[in-house]
N, CA and C atoms as a LAMMPS dump frame, in Angstrom:
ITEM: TIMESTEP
0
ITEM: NUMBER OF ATOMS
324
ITEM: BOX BOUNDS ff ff ff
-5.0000000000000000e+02 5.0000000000000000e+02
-5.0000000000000000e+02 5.0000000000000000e+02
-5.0000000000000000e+02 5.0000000000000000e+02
ITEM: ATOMS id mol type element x y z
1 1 1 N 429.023 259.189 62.539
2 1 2 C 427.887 258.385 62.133
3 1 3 C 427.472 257.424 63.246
4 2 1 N 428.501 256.849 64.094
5 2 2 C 428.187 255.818 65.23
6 2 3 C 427.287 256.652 66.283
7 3 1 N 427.804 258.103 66.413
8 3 2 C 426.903 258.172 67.401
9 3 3 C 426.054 259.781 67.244
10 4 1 N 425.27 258.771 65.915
11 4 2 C 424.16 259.797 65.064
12 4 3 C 424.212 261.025 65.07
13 5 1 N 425.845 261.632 64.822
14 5 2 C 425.53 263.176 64.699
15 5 3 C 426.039 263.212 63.354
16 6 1 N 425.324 264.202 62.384
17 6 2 C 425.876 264.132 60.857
18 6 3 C 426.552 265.59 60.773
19 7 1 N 427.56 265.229 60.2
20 7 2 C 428.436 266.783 59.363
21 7 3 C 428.225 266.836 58.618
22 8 1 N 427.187 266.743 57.898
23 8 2 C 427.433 266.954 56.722
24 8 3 C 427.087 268.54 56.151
25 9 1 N 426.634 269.197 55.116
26 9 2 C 426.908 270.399 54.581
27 9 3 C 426.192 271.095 55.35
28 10 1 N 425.015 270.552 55.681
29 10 2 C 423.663 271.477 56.527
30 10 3 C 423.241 271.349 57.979
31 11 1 N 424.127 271.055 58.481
32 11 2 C 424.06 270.657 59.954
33 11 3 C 424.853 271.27 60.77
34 12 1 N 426.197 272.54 60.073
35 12 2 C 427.026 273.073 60.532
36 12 3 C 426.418 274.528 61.246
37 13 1 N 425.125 274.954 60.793
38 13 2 C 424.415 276.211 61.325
39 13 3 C 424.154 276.145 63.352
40 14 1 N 423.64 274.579 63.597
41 14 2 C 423.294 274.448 65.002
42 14 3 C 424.659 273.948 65.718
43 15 1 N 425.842 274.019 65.184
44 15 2 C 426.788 273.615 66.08
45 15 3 C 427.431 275.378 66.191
46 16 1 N 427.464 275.655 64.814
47 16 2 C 428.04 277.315 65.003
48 16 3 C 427.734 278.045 66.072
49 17 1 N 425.957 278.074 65.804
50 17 2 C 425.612 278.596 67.201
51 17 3 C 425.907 278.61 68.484
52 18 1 N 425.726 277.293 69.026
53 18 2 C 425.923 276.877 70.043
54 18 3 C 427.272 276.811 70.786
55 19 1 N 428.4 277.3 69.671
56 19 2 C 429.622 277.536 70.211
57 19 3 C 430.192 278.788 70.18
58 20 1 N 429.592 279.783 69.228
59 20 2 C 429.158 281.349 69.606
60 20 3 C 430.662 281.752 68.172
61 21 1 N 430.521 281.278 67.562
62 21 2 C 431.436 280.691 66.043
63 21 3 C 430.985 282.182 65.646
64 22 1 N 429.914 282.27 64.977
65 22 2 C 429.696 283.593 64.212
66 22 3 C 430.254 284.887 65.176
67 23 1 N 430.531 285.137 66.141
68 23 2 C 430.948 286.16 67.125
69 23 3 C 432.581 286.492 67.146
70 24 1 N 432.553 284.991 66.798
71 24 2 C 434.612 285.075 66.456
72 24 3 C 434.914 285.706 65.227
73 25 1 N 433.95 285.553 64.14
74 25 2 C 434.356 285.564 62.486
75 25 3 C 434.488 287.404 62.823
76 26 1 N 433.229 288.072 63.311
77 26 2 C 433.202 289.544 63.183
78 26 3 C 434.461 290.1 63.888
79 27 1 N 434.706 289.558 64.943
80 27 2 C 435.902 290.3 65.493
81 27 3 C 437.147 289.836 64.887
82 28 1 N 437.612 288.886 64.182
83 28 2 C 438.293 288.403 63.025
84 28 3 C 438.751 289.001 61.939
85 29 1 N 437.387 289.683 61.678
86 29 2 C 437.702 290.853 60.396
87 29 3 C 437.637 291.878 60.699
88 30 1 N 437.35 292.478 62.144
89 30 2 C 437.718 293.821 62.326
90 30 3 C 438.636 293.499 62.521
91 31 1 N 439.866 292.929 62.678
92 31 2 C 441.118 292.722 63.156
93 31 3 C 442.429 292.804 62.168
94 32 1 N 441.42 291.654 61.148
95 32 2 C 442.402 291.984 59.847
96 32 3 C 442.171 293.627 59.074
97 33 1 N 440.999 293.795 59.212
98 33 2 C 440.855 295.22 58.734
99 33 3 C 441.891 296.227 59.269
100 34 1 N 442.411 296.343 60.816
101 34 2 C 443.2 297.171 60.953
102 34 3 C 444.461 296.378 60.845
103 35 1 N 445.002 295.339 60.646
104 35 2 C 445.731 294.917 59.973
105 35 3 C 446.691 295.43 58.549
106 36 1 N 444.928 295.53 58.032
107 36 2 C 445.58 296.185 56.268
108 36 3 C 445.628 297.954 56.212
109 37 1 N 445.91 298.58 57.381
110 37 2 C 446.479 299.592 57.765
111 37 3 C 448.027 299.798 57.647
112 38 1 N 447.802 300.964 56.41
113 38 2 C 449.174 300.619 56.216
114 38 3 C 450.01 301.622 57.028
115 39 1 N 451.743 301.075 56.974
116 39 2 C 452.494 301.744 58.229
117 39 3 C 453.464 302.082 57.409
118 40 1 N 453.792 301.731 56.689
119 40 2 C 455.563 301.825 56.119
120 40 3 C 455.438 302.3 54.602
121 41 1 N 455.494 303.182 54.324
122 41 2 C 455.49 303.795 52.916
123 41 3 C 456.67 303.483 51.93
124 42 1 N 456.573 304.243 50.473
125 42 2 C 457.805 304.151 49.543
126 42 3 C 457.628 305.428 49.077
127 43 1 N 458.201 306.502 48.87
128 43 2 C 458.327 307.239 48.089
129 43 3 C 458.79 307.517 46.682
130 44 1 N 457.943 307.834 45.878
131 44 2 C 458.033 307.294 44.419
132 44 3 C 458.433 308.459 43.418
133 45 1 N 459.815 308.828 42.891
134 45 2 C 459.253 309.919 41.633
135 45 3 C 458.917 309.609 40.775
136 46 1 N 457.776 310.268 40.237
137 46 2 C 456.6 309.431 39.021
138 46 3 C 457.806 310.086 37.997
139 47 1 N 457.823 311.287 37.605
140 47 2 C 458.449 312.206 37.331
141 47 3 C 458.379 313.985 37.426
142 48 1 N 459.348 314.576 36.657
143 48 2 C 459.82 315.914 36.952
144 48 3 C 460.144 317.05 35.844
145 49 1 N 459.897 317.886 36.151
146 49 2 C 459.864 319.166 35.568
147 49 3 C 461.201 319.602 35.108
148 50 1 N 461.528 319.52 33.511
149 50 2 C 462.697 319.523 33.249
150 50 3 C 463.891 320.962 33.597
151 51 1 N 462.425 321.677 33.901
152 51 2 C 463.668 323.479 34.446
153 51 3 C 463.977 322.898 35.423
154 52 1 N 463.537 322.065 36.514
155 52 2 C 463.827 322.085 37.643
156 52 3 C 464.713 320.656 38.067
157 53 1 N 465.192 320.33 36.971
158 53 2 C 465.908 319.19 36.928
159 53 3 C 467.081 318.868 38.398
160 54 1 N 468.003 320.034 38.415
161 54 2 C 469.106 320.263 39.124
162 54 3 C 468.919 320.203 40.482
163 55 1 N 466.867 320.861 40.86
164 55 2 C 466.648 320.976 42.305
165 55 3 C 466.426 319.828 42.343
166 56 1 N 465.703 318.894 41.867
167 56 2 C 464.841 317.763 42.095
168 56 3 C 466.563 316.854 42.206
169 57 1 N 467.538 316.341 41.299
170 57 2 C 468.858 315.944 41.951
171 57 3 C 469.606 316.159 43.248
172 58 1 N 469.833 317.589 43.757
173 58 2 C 469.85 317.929 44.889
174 58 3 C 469.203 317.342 45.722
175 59 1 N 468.065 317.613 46.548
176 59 2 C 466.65 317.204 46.985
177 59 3 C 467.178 315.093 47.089
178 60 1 N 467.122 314.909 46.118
179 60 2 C 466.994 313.417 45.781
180 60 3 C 468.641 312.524 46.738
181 61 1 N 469.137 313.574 46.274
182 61 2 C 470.631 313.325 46.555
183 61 3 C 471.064 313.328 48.115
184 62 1 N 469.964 314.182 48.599
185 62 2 C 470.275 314.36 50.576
186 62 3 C 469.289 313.324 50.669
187 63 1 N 468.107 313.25 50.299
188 63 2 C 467.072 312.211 51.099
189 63 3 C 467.777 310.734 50.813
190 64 1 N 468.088 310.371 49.429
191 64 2 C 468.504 308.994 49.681
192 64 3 C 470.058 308.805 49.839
193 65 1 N 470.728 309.634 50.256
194 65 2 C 472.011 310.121 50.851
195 65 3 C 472.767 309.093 49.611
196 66 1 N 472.671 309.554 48.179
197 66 2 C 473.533 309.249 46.976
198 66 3 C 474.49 309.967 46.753
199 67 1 N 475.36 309.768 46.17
200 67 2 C 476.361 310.78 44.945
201 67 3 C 475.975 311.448 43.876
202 68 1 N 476.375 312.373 43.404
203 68 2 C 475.888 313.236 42.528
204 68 3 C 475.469 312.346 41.475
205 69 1 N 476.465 311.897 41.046
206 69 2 C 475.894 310.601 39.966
207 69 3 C 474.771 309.45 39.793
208 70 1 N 474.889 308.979 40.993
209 70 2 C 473.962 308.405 41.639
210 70 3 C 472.629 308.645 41.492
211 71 1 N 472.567 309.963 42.175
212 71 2 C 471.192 310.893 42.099
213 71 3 C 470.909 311.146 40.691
214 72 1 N 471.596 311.579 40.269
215 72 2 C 471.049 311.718 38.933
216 72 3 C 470.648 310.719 37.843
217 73 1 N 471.251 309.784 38.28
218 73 2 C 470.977 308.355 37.388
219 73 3 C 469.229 308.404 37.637
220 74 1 N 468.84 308.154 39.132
221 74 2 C 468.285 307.82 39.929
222 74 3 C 466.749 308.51 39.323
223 75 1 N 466.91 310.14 39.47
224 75 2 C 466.216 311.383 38.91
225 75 3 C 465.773 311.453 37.086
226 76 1 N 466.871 310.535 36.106
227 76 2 C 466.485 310.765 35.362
228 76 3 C 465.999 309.285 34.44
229 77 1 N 466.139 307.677 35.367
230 77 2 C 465.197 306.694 35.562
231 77 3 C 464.062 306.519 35.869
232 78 1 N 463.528 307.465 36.278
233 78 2 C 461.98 308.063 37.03
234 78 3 C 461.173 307.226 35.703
235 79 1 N 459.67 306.637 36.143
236 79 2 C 459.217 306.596 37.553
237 79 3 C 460.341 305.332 38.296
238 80 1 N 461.012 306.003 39.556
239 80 2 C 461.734 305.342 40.225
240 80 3 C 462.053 304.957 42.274
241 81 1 N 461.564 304.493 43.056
242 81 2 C 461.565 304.757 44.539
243 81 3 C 462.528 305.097 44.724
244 82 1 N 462.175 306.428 45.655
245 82 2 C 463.758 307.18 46.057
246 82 3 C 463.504 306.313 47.349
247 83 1 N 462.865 306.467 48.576
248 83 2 C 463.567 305.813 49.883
249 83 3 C 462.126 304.877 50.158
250 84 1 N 462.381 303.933 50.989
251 84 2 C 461.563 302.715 51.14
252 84 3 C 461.656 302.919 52.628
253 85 1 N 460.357 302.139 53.487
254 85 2 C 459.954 302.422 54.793
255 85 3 C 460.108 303.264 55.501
256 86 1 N 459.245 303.822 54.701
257 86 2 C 458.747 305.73 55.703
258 86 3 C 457.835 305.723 56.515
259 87 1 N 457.763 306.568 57.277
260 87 2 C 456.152 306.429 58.166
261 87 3 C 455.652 307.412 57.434
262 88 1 N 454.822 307.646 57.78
263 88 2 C 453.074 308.452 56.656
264 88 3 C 453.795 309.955 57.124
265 89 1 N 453.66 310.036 58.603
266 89 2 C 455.059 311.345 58.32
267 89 3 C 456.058 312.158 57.734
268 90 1 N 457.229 311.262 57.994
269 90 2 C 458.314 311.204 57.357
270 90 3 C 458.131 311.37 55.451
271 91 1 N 457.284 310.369 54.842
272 91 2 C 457.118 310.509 53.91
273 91 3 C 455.97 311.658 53.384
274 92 1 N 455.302 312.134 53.713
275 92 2 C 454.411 313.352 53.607
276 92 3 C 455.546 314.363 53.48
277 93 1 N 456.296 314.592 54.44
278 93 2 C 457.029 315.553 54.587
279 93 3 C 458.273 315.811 53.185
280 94 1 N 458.915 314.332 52.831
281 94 2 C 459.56 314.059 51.695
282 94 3 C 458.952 314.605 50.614
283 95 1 N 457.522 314.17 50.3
284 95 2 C 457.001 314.158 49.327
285 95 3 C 456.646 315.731 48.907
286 96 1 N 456.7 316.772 49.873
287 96 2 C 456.188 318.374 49.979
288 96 3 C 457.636 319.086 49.136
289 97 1 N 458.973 318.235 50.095
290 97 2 C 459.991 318.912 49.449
291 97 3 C 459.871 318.363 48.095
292 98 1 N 459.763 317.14 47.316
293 98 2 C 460.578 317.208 46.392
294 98 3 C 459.17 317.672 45.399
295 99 1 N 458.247 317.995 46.169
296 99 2 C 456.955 318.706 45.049
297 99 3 C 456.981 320.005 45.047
298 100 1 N 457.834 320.42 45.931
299 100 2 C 457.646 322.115 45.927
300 100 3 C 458.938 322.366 44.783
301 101 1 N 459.631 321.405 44.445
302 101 2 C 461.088 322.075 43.748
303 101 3 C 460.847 321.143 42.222
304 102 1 N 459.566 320.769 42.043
305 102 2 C 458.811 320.205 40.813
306 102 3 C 458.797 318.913 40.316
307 103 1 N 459.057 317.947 41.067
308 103 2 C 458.842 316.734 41.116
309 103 3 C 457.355 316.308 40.915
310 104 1 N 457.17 315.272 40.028
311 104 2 C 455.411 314.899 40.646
312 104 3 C 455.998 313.096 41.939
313 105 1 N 455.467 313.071 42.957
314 105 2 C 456.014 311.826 43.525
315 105 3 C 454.402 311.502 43.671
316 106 1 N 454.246 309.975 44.141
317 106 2 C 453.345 309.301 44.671
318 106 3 C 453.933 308.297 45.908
319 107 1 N 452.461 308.037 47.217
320 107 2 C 453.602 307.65 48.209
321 107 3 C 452.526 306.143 47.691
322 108 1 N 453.847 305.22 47.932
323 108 2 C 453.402 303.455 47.7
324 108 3 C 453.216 302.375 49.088
């Protein structure tokens, strides 16, 4: 106020400018945008096909390197995450085996 410049609500447009403010915000959010690119997956069994109960345990039992028991707890708690931080890879590839031997999974 002493030396007549006002902040107040409507006066913030000619300082933005002049400091090139709006130019930062766009490259800001392209930034966070690839940010919210995701990297690290979960692999999920929603659930499974009861003939195929025994493959989908198997299957379950090497990927999250359990005990028979284990796995099966695991297989018949569904919907349940079998392994956590996958790459889009790794988990694509998970997700083929335990759908080809009748699992339904979703990756998280």
């Amino acid at each position: 106020d002493t030396l007549g410049i006002d902040f107040g609500p409507g006066n913030h447009d000619t300082m933005d400018v002049g400091l090139g403010v709006a130019d930062d915000d766009d490259e800001g959010a392209s930034a966070a945008e690839q940010e919210n690119v995701k990297t690290k997956f979960e692999l999920k069994l929603v659930s499974f096909d009861a003939k195929t109960k025994i493959k989908i345990i198997k299957e379950v039992r090497a990927i999250a390197g359990l005990g028979l028991k284990e796995a099966k707890e695991m297989v018949e708690s569904a919907p349940k995450i079998v392994k956590k931080d996958l790459s889009q890879e790794e988990a694509d590839e998970l997700k083929t085996k335990l759908e080809d031997v009748g699992a339904t999974i979703e990756l998280v």
